[in-house]
N, C-alpha and C positions, 0 to 999 in steps of 0.2 A: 840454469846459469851456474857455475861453476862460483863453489865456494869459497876459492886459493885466490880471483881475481882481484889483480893490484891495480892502484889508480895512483894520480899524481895530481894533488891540487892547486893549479897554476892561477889563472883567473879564467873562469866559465867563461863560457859565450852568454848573454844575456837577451836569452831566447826561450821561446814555446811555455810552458805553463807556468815556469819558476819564474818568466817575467811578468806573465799576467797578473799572479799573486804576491808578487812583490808590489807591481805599479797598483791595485784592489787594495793593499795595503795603507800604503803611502798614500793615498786618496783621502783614505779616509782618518788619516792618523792628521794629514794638514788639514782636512775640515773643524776634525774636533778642537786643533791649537787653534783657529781662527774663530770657531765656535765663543771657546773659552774664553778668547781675548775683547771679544768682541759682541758676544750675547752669551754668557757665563749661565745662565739661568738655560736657556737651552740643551747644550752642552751637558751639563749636568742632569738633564734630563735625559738627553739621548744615554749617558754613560750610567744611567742608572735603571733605566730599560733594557740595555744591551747587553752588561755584563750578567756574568754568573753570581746567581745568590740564591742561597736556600729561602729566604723570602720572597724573591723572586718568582723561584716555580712554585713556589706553595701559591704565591696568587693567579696561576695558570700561566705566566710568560716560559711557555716550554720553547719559545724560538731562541732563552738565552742559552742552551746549549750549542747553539753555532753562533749565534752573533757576538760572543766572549772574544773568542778568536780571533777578529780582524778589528777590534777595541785596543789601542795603546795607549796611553795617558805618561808612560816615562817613558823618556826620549833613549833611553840608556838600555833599558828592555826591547824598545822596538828596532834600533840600531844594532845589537847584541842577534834579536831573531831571524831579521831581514840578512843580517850576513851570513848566517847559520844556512838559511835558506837557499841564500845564493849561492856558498861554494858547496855545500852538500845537495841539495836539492838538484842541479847540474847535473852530475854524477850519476845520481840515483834518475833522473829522467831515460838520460842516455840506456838504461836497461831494462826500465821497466815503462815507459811510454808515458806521454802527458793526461790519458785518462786515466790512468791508475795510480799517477803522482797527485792529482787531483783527490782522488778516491781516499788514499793514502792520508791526502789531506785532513780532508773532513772526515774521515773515520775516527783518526787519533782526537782530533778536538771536541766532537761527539759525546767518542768513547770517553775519555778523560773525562769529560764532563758528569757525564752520567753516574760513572763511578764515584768521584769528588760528591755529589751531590748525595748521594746514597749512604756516602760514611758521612757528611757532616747532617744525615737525620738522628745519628747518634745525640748529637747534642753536646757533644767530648768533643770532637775532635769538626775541621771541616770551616772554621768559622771565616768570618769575611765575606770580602767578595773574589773574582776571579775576572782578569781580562787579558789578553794578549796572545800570541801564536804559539809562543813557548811549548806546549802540548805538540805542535805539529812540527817545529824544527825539532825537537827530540826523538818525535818518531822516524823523520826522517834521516839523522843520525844513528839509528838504531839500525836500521833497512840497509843503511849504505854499507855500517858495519858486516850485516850478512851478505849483501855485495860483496863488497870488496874487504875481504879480512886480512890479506897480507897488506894492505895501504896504509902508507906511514904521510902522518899528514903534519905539517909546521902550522903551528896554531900565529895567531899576529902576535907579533915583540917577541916571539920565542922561538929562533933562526936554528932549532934542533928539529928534524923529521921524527916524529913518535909515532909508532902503531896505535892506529885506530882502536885496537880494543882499550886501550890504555886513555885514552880519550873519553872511548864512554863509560869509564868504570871512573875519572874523573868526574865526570858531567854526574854521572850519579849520586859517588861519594859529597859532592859541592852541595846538590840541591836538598838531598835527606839532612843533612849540617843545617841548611836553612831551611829545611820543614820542623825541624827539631827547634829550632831557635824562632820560629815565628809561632809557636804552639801548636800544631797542625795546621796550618791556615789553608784555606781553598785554594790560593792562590798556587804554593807551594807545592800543593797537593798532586793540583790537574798539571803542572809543571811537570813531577816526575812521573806520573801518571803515562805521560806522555810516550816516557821511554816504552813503557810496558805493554801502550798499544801499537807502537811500532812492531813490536816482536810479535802479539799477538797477529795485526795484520799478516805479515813476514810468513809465520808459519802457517795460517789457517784462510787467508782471505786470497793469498796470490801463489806462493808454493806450492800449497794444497788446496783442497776442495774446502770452502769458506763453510761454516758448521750450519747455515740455511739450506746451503746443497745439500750436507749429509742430511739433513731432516728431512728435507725435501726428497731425497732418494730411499730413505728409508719409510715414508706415508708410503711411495708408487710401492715397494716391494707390499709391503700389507696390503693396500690395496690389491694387487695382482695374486694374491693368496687366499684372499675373501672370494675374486670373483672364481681360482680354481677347485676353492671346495664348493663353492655355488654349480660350477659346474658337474662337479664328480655327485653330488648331491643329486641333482635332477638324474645322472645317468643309474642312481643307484632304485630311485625311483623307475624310472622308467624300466629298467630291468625286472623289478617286482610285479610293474602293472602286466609285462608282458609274458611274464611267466603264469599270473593270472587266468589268462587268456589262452595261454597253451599255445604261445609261440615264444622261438628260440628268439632271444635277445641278438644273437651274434650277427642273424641275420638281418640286420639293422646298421651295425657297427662295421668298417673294414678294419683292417690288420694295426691301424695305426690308432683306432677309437675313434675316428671321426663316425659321425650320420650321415648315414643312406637314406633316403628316400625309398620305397615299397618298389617303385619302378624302376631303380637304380641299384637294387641288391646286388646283381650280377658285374657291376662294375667295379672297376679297382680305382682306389684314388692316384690321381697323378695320372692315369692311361690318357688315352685322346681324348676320349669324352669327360672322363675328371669325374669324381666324386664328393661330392657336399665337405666343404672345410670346417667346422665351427670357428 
C-alpha cells in the first residue's frame, strides 16, 4: 500500500468491524453504569476482575490482559476512544480489512498490557490499575498514520486541517505530559504503550513477516539442514562399507547422487523408467 496515500475525514460509514467494536463497547460500558447505579457491590466486582493490575495477574487473572480494554468507568475516556475509533478505525478498515483491524485490535491492548505490566514489576514505576481501549485507538492512530501520511485531518472545535503526523506527535507529547504527571501510572502507561504497538504491528505483524514467521522459518531451515547432513552422513557411510567390500560406490549413485538400486544401475534418473529419488 503506498505510503503518500491521503484520506479525508468526513464522517465514516458506520459499518463492518469498527461498528462491532464500538456497539461490544457500549454494551458493556451501559451494563457497568447500570451495574453501578443499581448493584454497586457487583460492579465493583466485575471492574476489579477485569481491569489491569499488577495484583491482579500476580493472583493468576492473566484474562485481565484483554478484558482491561472494553472496561470504561469515565464517560469522557470512553467518549474520547469510541470516536478515535470511529473516524480513524473507518479509514484504517477500508485498507487493511475487518480481520486484521480486529487483529490490530487485540494485539495493541495485549501487547500494551503485557508490557505495562512487566515495567510495573519494578516496583518504581507501573502503579495503579488500567482500563479502557485507549491502547487500541492509538494504535490505530498510528497505522492510519502509515496509511495515509499525506492526510490532513480537523480534529473537533478546531475547523484547521493538520497533517496527521502532527497529530500523533501530539497524542504523544499529551500522554508522556500525563504519564509524567500521574507518576508512571499503568493507566498512562498502556495509554501510550499503545502508540508503539501500533508501529510495532505496522512494521512486523502486516507489512512484513510477523517475527513468529521468521522464527518459525528459521526452525524449518535448521531443521532441513540436520536432515541433509543426516543424509550426506549415511552416504559417507555407505561409501566406506562399500569400498570395504571391493565395489565402486558410483555404481550405486547416478550423476545427480540419487540411489540406485543393484537392478537399476544401468538406468538413468528421469529416463522412462526413472531412477530411485531420495
Amino acid at each position: 500500500m503506498p505510503r503518500n496515500t491521503s484520506a479525508s475525514l468526513g464522517l465514516p460509514r458506520f459499518q463492518g468491524a469498527v461498528r462491532d467494536l464500538i456497539i461490544l463497547n457500549a454494551a458493556i460500558f451501559i451494563v457497568l453504569l447500570l451495574l453501578f447505579s443499581f448493584a454497586r457491590n457487583l460492579g465493583s466486582a466485575i471492574l476489579d476482575y477485569g481491569s489491569l493490575s499488577s495484583e491482579g495477574i500476580a493472583h493468576g487473572w492473566i484474562w485481565q490482559f484483554l478484558t482491561y480494554g472494553f472496561l470504561h468507568v469515565d464517560p469522557l475516556n470512553f467518549a474520547l476512544s469510541m470516536l478515535g475509533i470511529y473516524f480513524i478505525g473507518g479509514a484504517v478498515e477500508d485498507q487493511i480489512g475487518s480481520k486484521r483491524l480486529v487483529n490490530l485490535y487485540l494485539t495493541a491492548l495485549i501487547g500494551a498490557g503485557l508490557i505495562g505490566f512487566f515495567f510495573s514489576m519494578t516496583g518504581k514505576i507501573g502503579h495503579g490499575g488500567a482500563a479502557g481501549s485507549g491502547p487500541a485507538a492509538n494504535a490505530l492512530l498510528m497505522v492510519f498514520y502509515f496509511l495515509y501520511r499525506e492526510a490532513r485531518v480537523m480534529p473537533m472545535f478546531i475547523p484547521i486541517p493538520i497533517p496527521i503526523k502532527y497529530i500523533v506527535i501530539f497524542t504523544a507529547a499529551i500522554e508522556a505530559a500525563y504519564l509524567l504527571l500521574s507518576g508512571f501510572s499503568l493507566m498512562m502507561m498502556v495509554q501510550l504503550l499503545g502508540l508503539g504497538m501500533g508501529y510495532v504491528w505496522y512494521r512486523f505483524m502486516w507489512r512484513r513477516r510477523s517475527p513468529f514467521a521468521f522464527v518459525g522459518n528459521q526452525m524449518d531451515s535448521l531443521r532441513n539442514s540436520y536432515h541433509r547432513w543426516k543424509l550426506n552422513r549415511s552416504k559417507k557411510k555407505f561409501q566406506v562399507y562399500m569400498k570395504k567390500h571391493s565395489q565402486d560406490p558410483k555404481d550405486y549413485f547416478d550423476e545427480y547422487g540419487n540411489f540406485r538400486p543393484p537392478d537399476d544401475k544401468d538406468k538413468k534418473n528421469g529416463g522412462s523408467t526413472g531412477g530411485w529419488v531420495n
